[in-house]
C-alpha positions in Angstrom: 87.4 166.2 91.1 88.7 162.6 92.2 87.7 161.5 95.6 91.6 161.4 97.2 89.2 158.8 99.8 88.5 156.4 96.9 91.6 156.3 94.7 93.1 155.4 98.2 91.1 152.2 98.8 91.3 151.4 94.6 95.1 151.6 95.1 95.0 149.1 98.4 92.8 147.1 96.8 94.9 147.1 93.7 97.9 146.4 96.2 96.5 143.0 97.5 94.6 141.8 94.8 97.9 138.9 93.7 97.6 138.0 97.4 94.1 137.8 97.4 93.7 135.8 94.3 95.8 133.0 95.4 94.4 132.4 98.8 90.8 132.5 97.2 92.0 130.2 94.1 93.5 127.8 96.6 90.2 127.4 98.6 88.1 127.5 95.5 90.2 125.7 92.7 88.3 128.0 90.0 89.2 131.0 88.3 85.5 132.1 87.5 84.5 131.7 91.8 87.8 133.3 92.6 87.1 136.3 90.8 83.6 136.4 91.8 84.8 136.2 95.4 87.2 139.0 94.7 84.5 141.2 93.3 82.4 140.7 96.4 85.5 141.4 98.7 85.9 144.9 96.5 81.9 145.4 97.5 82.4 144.7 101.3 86.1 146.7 101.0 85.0 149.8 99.4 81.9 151.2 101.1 83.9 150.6 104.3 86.9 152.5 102.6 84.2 155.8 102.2 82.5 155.7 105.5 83.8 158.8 107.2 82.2 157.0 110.5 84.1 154.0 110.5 88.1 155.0 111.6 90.9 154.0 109.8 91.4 150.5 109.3 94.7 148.9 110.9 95.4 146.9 109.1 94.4 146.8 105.2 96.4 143.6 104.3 94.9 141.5 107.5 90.9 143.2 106.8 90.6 142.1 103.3 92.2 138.6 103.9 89.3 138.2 106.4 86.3 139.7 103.7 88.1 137.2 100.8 88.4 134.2 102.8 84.8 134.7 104.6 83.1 135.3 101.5 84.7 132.1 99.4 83.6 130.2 102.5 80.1 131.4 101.9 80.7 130.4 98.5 81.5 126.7 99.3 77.6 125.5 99.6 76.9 126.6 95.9 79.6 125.4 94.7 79.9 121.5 96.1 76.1 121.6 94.9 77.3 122.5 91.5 80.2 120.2 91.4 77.5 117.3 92.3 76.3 117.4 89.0 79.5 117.4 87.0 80.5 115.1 84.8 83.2 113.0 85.2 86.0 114.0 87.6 86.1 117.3 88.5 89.8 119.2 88.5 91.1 122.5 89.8 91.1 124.9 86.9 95.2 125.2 85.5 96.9 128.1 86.5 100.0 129.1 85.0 102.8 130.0 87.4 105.7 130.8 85.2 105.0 134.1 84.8 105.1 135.3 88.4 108.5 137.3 89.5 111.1 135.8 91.5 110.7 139.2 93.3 107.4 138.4 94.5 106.9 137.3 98.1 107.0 133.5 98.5 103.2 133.1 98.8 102.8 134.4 95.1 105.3 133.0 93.8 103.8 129.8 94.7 100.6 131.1 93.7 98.8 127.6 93.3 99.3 125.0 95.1 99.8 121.6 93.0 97.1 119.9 91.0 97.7 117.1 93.3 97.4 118.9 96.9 94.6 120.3 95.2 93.1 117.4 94.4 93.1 116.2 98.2 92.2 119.4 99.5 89.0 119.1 97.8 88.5 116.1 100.3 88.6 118.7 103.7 85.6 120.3 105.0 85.4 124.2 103.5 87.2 125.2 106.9 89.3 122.2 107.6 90.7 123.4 103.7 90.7 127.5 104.9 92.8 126.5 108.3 95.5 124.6 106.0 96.2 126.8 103.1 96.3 129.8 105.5 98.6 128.4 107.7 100.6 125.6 105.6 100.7 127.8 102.6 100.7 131.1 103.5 102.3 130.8 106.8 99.6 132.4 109.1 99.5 131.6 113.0 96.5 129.7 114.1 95.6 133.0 116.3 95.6 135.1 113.0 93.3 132.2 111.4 91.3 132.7 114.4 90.4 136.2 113.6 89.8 134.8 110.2 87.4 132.5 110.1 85.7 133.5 113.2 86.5 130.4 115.7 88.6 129.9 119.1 92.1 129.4 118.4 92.0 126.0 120.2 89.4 125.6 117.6 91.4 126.4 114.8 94.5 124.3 115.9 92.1 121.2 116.2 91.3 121.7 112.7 94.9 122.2 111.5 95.6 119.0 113.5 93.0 116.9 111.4 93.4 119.0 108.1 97.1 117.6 108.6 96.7 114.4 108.8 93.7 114.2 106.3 96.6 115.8 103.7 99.9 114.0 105.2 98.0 110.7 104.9 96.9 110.8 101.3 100.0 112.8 100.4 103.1 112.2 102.1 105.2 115.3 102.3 107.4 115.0 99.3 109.1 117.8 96.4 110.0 116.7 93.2 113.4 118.4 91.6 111.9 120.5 89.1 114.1 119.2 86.3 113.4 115.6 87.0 109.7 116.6 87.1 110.0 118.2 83.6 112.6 115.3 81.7 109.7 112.9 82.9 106.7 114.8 81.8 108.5 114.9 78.6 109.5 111.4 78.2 106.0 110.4 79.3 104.4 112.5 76.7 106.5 111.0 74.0 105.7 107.4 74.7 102.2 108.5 74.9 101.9 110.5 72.0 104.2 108.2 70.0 102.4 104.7 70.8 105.2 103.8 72.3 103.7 101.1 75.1 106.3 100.1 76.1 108.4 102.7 77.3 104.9 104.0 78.2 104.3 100.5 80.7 108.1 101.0 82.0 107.2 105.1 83.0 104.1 104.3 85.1 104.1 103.5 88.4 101.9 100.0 89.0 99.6 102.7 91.3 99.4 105.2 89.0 95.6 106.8 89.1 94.6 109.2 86.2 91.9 112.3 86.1 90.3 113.2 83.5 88.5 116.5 83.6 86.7 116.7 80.4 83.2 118.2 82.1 81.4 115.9 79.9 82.3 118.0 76.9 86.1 116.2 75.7 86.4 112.7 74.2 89.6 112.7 75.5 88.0 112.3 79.0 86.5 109.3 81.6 83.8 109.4 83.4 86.0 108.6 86.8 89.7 108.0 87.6 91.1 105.1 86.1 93.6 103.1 88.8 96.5 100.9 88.1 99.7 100.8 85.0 98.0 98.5 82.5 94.6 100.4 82.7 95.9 103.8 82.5 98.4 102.9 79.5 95.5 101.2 78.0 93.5 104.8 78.2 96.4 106.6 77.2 97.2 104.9 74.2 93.0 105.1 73.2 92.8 108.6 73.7 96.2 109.3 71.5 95.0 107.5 68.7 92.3 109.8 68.5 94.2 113.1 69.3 94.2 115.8 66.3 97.3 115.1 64.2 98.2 119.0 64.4 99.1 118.4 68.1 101.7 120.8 69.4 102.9 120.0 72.8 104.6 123.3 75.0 105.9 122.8 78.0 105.0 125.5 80.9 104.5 125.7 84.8 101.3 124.5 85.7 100.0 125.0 89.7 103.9 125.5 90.7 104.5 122.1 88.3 106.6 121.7 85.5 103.7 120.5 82.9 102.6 120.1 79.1 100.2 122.6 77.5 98.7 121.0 74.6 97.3 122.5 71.5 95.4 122.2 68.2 96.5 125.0 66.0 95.8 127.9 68.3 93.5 126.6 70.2 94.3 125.0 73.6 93.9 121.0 73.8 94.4 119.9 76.9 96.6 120.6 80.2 98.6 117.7 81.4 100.6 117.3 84.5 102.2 114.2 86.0 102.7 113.7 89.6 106.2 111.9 90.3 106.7 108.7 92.7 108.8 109.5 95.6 112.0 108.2 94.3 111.3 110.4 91.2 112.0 107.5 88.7 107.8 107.0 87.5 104.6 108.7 87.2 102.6 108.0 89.7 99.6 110.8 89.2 98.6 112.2 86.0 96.0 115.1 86.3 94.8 115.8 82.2 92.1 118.9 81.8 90.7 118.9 78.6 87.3 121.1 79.7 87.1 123.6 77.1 85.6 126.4 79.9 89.2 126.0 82.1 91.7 126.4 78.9 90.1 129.4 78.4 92.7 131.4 80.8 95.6 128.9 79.1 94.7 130.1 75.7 94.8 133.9 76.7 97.7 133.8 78.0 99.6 132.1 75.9 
């Protein structure tokens, strides 16, 4: 006969596993790590669940926050170390977003945070990076991060404070209309995929910096960010002359964007999102992963 005990702590689990997921993806940036974080937080959550000794927990919701973000923190070490090694730019792994209901709460229905923010995020310490997606995404008091993470709240606020700045410094706080952000993506991607270079040199912004996350294994990837219009149109127009001809561009939300999924028959070819200027007239970021190992999640749910 079921254990009433354990089909309560699957279902809690169960409950909080959207919410979970997104904090740990926007500390981590990986699907693989996120899940493996999740697995462990199910280990710590579970036993604890079936200890008759323990009590009731208070608060379910607040508990397992605490287990996820502590063990993706522990997680952080292995994973820079891995990351030193990679070749080329490294870029989160593309989420789509489009698929989440507008009934969710807020923090899932922004479930990723851009490519961009995550991009300078990856610049914090691990717990300068925990102190700002709990509280600027998620909307947790610096006492509740506290509790978290294990520090003094004055603690915590200092690192909010820097975390800030670090963020507000390299990315001014600005949102792109969402339709403005898609009717430039797709102009963009037909100048680019047409060899039009022109219309491609009047879309870029003259500081436009492009990633490309190939992890050594895509020819349509650099080996680091390539800075400035000319350069970047240069790259672009390379790497379209040798995309497959079959190349089906769709256009989906990517990390909360409005972005292109591209595709070689069925197979998934490449993610693409653009980051707007302020004024929203060019592109002024583009973020391209073409890593075979993060499409996987594209192609599966497409």
């Amino acid at each position: 006969m079921p254990d009433p005990t354990e089909d309560t702590a699957t279902r809690v689990f169960a409950d909080h596993r959207e919410l979970l997921f997104s904090i740990v993806y926007n500390l981590l940036g990986n699907v693989a790590d996120t899940e493996d974080v999740l697995q462990d937080t199910w280990l710590s959550w579970a036993p604890r669940c079936l200890a008759p000794e323990a009590g009731e927990i208070a608060s379910p919701r607040a508990y397992l926050v605490r287990v996820a973000v502590n063990h993706a923190l522990a997680r952080q070490g292995a994973i820079r170390r891995r990351r030193e090694t990679y070749v080329g730019p490294w870029l989160p792994e593309p989420l789509l977003t489009d698929a989440v209901p507008d009934s969710a709460e807020p923090a899932l229905r922004a479930e990723s945070i851009s490519m961009a923010m995550l991009v300078v995020l990856e610049t914090l310490t691990p717990l300068e990076r925990a102190v700002f997606v709990l509280h600027e995404v998620f909307g947790y008091a610096h006492t509740e991060i506290a509790g978290i993470i294990g520090r003094a709240p004055a603690a915590v606020r200092q690192l909010a404070h820097r975390a800030r700045e670090h963020v507000h410094a390299r990315r001014p706080r600005y949102q792109a209309d969402p339709r403005v952000q898609r009717q430039v993506t797709e102009r963009f991607l037909a100048a680019a995929l047409g060899g039009d270079l022109d219309a491609l040199l009047r879309i870029l912004a003259p500081d436009v910096t492009m990633w490309t996350d190939g992890g050594g294994r895509s020819r349509a990837a650099g080996l680091r960010p390539v800075h400035g219009r000319d350069k970047v149109a240069r790259m672009i127009a390379g790497v379209a002359s040798r995309a497959p001809e079959d190349l089906e561009v769709r256009y989906r939300t990517v990390n909360g964007d409005p972005s292109a999924l591209l595709f070689s028959g069925d197979a998934p070819f490449a993610v693409m999102v653009i980051d707007l200027s302020p004024d929203g007239e060019r592109v002024s970021g583009i973020y391209s992963v073409s890593n075979p190992d993060k499409l996987t999640r594209i192609g599966d749910e497409e």
